[in-house]
N, C-alpha and C positions, 0 to 999 in steps of 0.2 A: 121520054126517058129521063127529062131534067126537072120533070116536076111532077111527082109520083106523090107526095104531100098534099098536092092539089086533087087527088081522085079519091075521095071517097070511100068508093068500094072496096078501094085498093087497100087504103089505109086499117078497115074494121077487118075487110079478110086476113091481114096481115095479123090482124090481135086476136081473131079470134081463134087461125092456125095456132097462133103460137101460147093462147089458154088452153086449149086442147091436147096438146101435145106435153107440156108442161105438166097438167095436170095426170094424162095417163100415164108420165114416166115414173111418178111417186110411185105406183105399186110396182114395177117391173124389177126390186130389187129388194134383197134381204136388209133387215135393219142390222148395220155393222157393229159392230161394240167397238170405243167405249160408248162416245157420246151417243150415236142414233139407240142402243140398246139401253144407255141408263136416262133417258129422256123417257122413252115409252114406256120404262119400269116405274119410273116413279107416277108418271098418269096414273098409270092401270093400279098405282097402289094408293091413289087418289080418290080415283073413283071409288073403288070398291070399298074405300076405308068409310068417306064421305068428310073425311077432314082435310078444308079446303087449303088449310090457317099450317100447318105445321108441314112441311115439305120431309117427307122421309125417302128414300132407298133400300132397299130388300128390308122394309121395317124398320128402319134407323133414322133417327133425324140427320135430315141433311141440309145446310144452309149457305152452303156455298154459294149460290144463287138464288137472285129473288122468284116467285112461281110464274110469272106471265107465261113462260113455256108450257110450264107444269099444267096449268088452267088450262091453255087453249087446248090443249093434246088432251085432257079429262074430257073438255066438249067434246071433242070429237070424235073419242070412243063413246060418250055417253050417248051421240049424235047414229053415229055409224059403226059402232060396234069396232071389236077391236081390232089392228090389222095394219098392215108395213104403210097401204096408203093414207092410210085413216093417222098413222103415227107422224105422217109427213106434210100432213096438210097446213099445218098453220104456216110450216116454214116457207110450203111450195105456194101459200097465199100472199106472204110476205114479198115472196120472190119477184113475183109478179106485178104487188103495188106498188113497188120501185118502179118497177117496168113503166107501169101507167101512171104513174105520177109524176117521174120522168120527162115523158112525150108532153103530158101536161103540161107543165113548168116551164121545158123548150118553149112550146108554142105561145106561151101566152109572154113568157119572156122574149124569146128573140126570134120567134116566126114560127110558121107550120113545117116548114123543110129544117128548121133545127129541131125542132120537134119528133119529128119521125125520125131523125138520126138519134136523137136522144136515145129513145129505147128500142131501138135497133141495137146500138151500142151498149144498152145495161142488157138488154135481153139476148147478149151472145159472148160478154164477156164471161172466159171461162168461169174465175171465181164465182162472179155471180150467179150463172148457172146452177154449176156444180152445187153454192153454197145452200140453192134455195130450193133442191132435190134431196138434201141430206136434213136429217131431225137434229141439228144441234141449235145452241144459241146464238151464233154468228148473226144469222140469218134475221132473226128477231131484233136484235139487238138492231143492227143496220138498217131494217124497216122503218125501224121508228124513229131513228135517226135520219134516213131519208125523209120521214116525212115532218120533221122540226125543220129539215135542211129549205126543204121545197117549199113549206109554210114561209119559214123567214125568207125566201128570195120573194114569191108573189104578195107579202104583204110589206114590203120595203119598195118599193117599186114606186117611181116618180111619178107623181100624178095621181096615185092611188085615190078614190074616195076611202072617208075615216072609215066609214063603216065596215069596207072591205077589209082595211087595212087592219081594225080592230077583230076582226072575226077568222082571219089569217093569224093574227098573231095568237090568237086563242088557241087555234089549232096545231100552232108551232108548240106552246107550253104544253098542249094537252100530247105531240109529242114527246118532247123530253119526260112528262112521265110516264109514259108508257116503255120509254128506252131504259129509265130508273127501275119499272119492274120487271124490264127484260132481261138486265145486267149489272145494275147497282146506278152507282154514284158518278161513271163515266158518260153516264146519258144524261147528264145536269154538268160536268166537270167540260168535257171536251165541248159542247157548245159555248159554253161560256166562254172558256180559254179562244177559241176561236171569235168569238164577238171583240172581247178585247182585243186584239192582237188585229182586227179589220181594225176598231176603233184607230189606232195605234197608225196604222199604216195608209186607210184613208184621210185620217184627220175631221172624221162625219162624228163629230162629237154628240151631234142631234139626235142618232139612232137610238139612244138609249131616252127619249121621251117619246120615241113609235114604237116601242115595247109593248106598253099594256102594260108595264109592272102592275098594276093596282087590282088588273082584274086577272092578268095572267099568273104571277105568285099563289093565290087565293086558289084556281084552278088545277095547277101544278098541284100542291100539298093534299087540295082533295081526291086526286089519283090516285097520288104515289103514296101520299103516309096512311092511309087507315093500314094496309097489310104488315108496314112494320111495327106499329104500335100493337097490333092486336097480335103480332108473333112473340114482340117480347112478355108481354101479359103472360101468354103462359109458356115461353120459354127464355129465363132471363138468360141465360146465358149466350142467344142468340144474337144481342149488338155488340158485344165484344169480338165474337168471332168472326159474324159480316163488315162488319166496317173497317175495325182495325186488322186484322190478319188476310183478309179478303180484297181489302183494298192495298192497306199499307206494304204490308209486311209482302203481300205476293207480286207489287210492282216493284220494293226496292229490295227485297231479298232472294236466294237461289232456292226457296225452301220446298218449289214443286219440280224442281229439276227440269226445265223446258229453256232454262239459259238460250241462245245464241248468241251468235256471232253479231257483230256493229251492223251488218250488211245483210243481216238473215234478210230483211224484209226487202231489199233488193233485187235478192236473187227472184223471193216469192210471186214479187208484184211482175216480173216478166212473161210466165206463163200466164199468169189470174189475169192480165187484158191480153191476152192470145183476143180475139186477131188483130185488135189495134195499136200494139205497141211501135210501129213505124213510125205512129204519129204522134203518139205520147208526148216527146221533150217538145218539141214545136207548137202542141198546144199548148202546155203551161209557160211556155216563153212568151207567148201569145196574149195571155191572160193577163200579163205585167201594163199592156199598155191602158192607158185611161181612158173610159171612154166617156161622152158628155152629160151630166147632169151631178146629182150628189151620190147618188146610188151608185155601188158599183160592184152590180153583181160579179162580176169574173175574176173580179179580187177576195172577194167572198170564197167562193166556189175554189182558187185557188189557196187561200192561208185554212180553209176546213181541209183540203189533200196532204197540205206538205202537212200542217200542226198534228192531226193525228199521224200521219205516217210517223213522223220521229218522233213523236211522245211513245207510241209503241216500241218502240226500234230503242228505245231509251232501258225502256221497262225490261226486268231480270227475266219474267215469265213472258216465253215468245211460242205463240202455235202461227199457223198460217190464217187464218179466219179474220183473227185481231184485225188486220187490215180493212177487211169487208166495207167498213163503212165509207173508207174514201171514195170506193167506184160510183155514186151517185154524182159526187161530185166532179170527177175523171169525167163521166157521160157527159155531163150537159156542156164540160171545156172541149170534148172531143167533138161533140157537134158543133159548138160554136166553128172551131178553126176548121173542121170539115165542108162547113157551107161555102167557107170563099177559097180552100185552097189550090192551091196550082194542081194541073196535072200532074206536074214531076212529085209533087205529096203525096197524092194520091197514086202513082203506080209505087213509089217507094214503100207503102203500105200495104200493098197487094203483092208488090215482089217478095215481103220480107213472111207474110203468108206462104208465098211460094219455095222459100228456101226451110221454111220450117216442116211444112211436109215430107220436102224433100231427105230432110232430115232427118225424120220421124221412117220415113222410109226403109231409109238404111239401117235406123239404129234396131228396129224394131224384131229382125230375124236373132239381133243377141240378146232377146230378152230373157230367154232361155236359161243364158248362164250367168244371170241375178245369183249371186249367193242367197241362199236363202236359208234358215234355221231348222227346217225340217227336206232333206232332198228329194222326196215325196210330192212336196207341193211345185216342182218343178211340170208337172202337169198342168196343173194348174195355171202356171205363167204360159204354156204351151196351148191350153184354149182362150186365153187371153189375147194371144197374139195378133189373130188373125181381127179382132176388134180396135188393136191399138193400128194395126197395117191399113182397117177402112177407114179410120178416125185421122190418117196423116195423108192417105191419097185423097178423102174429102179436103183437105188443109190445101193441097197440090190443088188440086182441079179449080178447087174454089177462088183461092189466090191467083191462079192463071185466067180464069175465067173474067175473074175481079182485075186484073190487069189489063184485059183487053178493051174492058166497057172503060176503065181511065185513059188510055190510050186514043178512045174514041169520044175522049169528052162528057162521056155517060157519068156525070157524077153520084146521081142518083142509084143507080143500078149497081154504080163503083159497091158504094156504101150497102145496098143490100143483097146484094151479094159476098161481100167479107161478110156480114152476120149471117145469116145463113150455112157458109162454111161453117162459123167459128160454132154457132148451138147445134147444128149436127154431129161437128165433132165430139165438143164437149159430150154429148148424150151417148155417144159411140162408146166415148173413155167410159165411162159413168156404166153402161147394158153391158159390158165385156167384164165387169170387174164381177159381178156379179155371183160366180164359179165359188171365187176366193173369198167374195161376203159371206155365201155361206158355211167354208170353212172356218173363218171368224167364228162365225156365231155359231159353230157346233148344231147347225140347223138338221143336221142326220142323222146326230142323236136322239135328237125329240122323241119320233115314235118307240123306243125302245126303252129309255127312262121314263115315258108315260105309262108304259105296257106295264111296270112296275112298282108305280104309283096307287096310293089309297088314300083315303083323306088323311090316314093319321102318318103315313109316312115322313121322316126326317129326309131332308136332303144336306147334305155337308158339303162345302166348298173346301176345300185344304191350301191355303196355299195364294187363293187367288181367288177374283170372283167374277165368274162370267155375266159382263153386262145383259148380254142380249142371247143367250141361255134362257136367265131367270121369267125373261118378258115372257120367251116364247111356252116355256112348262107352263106359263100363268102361276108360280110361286115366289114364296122366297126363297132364301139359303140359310144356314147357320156356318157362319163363316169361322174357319180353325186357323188361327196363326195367319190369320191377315190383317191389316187396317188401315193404309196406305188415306185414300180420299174420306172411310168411315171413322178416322183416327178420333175427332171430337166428337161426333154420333155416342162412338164406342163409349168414351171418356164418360157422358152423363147417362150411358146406360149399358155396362159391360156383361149383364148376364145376358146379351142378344148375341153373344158372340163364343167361341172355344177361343181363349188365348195361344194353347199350347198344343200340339201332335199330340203329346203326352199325355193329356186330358183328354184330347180326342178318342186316344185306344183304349184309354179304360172305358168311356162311354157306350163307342162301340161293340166293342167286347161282352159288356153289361147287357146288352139288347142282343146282342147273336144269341148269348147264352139264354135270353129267357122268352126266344123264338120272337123279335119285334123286329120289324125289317126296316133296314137302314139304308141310302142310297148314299152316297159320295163321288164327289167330279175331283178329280187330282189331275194335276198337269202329269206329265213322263215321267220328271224327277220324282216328285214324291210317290207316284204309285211303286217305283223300283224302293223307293226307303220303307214304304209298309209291307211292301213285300219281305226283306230284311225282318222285319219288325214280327215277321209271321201271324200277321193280322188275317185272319177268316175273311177272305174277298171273293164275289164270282162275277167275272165280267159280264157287265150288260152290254155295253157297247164302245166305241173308242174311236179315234182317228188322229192324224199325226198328230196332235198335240195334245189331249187330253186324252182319260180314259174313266167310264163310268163303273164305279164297283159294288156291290150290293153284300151286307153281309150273313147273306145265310142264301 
């Protein structure tokens, strides 16, 4: 029971459960808009275009982020055709090399039973989970972060031979460019920031001649720059808008409206280590002490946690994901302090499991009376329930469960059993939302606006632009009186767009009258102002929040 790390069988059935499972939950769910819908849109406009070099959306340059998502999700339709799991794979590949590179890392750094808590622990923290089940770029980003992180711990390692150490740190820079075209310039910014700031507070002045500068730099640039060099070639106006407005401007200004609070990412980080947060402060207090040689990883592991947590927490533009990248290094501090801790740690970690269920218990019958924007979807929250009720009685049992093996000294068991609750629940949360994804994404519209469809059909967005609509029709939009994220798209090419309603109803108008058929998605509001407008409409199809109109 106290050395599960030691068996073998144990440990691969453990990985390969949990590759399988992982793997089949990618399809069990609609791709949600924004992000999961405007990821797979832009692939599929990838592929089909065959231009690898220019990132666009429903046809529009789009440059807010570099392509590595973009790429991987065009293999993979180009791979396996196109499709929710096929949309989600690189991220639920990502998700997982954390996982095992993680376990890795543990073992070869501080034993095989911190090892197996390693990814135990990435592989049931909920963020993580969740993050590596969903198509955005969180997920991406943090991979390859993880594995600059993992690289620089195993080749800084005391005693190392050169050549290991030289062929790790290659693999650390060939990290950080892969994080550069995951997500820009914070996958070169936030390692760095983080090496200083170790430098700074170990006093291992040395580290920075078991870099590799000479061969790692050289490999870095051959990554990372050929795709920005050849995007500004024929799109100059693409490093002014990535660098400066994408970096600058959206860390210290309000300009995409996602502001929080000092503490947003406080609150965040509580649920995102569901089920280890018992033990969270005790580990990074833990990480303060020195331990013997020049190296020190757990100082490492903890200035990569805190530095990025509040360089985000700083930043104007705040989602939940941002985060994502500390938990690799949260895992290997929570294994660390979990191989030696007391029992009384260990049930204090299974109790606070146990009280979260319990919690989730109670709250989950008022889910019901969520205000919600359409009271329609209050259905919706109502087959949701009974998902969010088996997702906290897992939480209860498991916790109680995980109580008892700590109480009996069962350390091993302790710890896999809290993961086990925590990824089955998470996966509970995740298969129950499912209802309301496809609300989102207007997925019941589909057969009804295809049924209407011919090559040469217009489709009109008014108002707004459905991410994960557009994947699923396999088109694009002509978008009226929108531009919100297409704003600079728009700017270097405005005839892809209607500026105005105004423009829009003489358009329409002009084709009703000379029998060309026109499709348009309008949210409530605008369908009641064309109606007003006494625009020629016939409904296709609709649901609470949109409605599909055809004009003849």
């Amino acid at each position: 029971m106290n050395d599960l790390h030691k068996s073998k069988p144990l440990v691969w059935s453990l990985l390969a459960l949990l590759t399988i499972a992982w793997l089949y939950a990618l399809g069990l769910r609609t791709l949600v808009p924004p992000d999961e819908g405007r990821y797979a849109e832009m692939a599929r406009e990838m592929l089909q275009s065959g231009d690898w070099i220019t990132t666009r959306l429903n046809g529009i340059k789009y440059f807010e982020k570099p392509p590595l998502q973009t790429w991987m999700n065009a293999l993979s339709f180009a791979a396996f055709g196109l499709g929710d799991w096929q949309a989600r794979l690189w991220t639920g590949l990502c998700g997982l090399s954390g996982v095992f590179l993680g376990a890795y890392t543990g073992t070869r750094m501080f034993g095989g039973r911190v090892g197996l808590y390693t990814g135990l622990i990435l592989g049931s923290s909920l963020f993580w989970v969740a993050s590596g089940q969903i198509d955005s770029l969180d997920m991406s980003l943090s991979a390859m972060m993880a594995l600059s992180l993992y690289a620089l711990l195993l080749g800084q390692r005391d005693g190392i031979a050169p050549a290991a150490r030289r062929n790790w740190m290659l693999l650390c820079w060939a990290g950080m460019a892969l994080a550069v075209l995951a997500k820009g310039l914070i996958g070169l910014v936030l390692p760095g920031a983080v090496l200083v700031l170790y430098t700074l507070a170990a006093r291992d002045w040395a580290i920075w001649g078991r870099l590799h500068l000479g061969k790692g730099l050289p490999l870095f640039f051959a990554i990372a720059a050929p795709w920005f060099v050849l995007v500004a070639l024929k799109n100059p106006e693409q490093p002014h808008f990535f660098f400066i407005h994408e970096h600058f401007e959206r860390f210290l200004l309000k300009t995409h409206h996602r502001e929080g609070a000092w503490y947003y990412f406080f609150v965040m980080l509580i649920p995102g280590i569901f089920p280890w947060l018992g033990v969270l402060p005790q580990s990074l207090a833990a990480s303060l002490r020195r331990a013997p040689g020049v190296f020190q990883p757990k100082l490492m592991l903890l200035i990569w946690a805190v530095f990025i947590f509040f360089f985000f927490s700083y930043s104007n533009s705040k989602l939940p994901g941002y985060i994502l990248p500390i938990f690799p290094a949260l895992a290997l501090l929570l294994a660390t302090y979990l191989e030696t801790a007391s029992r009384r740690q260990r049930m204090l970690a299974a109790g606070l499991v146990v009280v979260t269920g319990a919690i989730g218990l109670a709250l989950a019958p008022r889910m019901v009376h969520i205000s919600t924007r359409q009271p329609a979807e209050v259905a919706l929250l109502q087959a949701y329930q009974p998902w969010v009720l088996a997702a906290a009685f897992v939480a209860l049992a498991g916790g109680a469960l995980a109580l008892l093996h700590a109480r009996h000294l069962r350390r091993d068991m302790t710890v896999l059993t809290l993961a086990g609750a925590g990824f089955l629940a998470t996966h509970l949360i995740l298969a129950g939302f499912e209802p309301y994804g496809r609300m989102r994404a207007g997925l019941a519209l589909v057969p009804q606006i295809k049924a209407e469809l011919s090559p040469g059909t217009k489709i009109y967005s008014i108002g707004d632009y459905e991410q994960s609509l557009s994947f699923y029709l396999r088109r694009t939009v002509i978008l009226v009186d929108y531009w919100d994220e297409f704003t600079f798209g728009l700017e270097q090419e405005p005839a892809l767009s209607i500026p105005t309603v105004d423009a829009f109803a003489v358009q329409w108008r002009e084709d009703a009258a000379a029998g060309v058929r026109d499709i348009a998605i309008v949210n409530r509001n605008s369908y009641a102002d064309l109606q007003k407008r006494g625009m020629p409409m016939r409904v296709v199809a609709e649901d609470t929040r949109r409605v599909v109109v055809a004009n003849k």
